[in-house]
N, C-alpha and C positions, 0 to 999 in steps of 0.2 A: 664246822665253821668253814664254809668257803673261801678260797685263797686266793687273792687277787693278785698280781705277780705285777710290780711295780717297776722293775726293770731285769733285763735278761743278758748277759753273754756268755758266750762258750765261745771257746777255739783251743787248739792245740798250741801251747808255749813252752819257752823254752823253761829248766830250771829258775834261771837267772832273773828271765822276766816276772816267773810269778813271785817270786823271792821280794822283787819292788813293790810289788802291786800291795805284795803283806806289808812289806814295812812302810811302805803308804798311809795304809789303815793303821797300823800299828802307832806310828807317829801322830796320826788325827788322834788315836784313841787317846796317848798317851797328853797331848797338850789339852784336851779337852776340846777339840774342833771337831765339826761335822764333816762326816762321807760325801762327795758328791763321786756317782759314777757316768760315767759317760761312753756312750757307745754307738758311732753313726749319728743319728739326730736324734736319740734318747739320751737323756740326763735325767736323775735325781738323787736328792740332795737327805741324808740322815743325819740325827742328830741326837745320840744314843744318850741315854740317862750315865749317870757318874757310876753305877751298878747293871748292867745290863746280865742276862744269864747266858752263856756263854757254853755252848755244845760243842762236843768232840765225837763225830763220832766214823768208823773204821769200817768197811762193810764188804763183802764179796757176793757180787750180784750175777746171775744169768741160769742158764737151764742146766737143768741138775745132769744132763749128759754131754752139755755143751762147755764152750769157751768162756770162763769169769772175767769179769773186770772188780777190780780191786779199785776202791776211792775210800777220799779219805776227805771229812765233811768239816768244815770249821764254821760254825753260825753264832751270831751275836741276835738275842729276841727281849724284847720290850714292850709291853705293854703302852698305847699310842699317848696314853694322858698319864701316865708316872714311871714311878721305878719300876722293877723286876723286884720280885722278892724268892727266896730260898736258895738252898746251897747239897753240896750233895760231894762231900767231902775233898781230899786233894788230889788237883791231878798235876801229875808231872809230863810234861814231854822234852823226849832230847834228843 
């Protein structure tokens, strides 16, 4: 399935700033309101299901003789016309 990239940023921040940026989403997610992101003169606007599936995932990437970068991936995915369906046991983070 090809993947159409609706809107894009990167830059380097501090701790403190991406800390917001979650509890941003975090507070949208939690009252029930929708994402708007905005960047330059790109904006758009999500509007996640009451159940969304919800990826964690940790990864060390680069050439097997070279220098790794370590990232760490947090994705919320929904299908465009309903909920998300399944589950896939408990995860903790702390």
């Amino acid at each position: 399935m090809p993947e159409e990239v609706l809107f894009e940023s990167e830059s380097d921040r501090s701790r403190e700033e991406i800390a917001t940026y979650l509890r941003t989403i975090a507070d949208n997610l939690e009252s029930g309101g929708a994402i708007t992101l905005k960047a330059g003169g790109e904006e758009v606007t999500l509007d996640p299901p009451n159940r969304p599936t919800f990826e964690v995932k940790a990864e060390r990437e680069g050439p097997a003789d070279g220098a790794k970068e370590l990232s760490v991936e947090l994705e919320l995915e929904w299908p465009e016309d309903g909920e998300a369906a399944g589950e896939s046991g408990k995860l903790e983070i702390e």
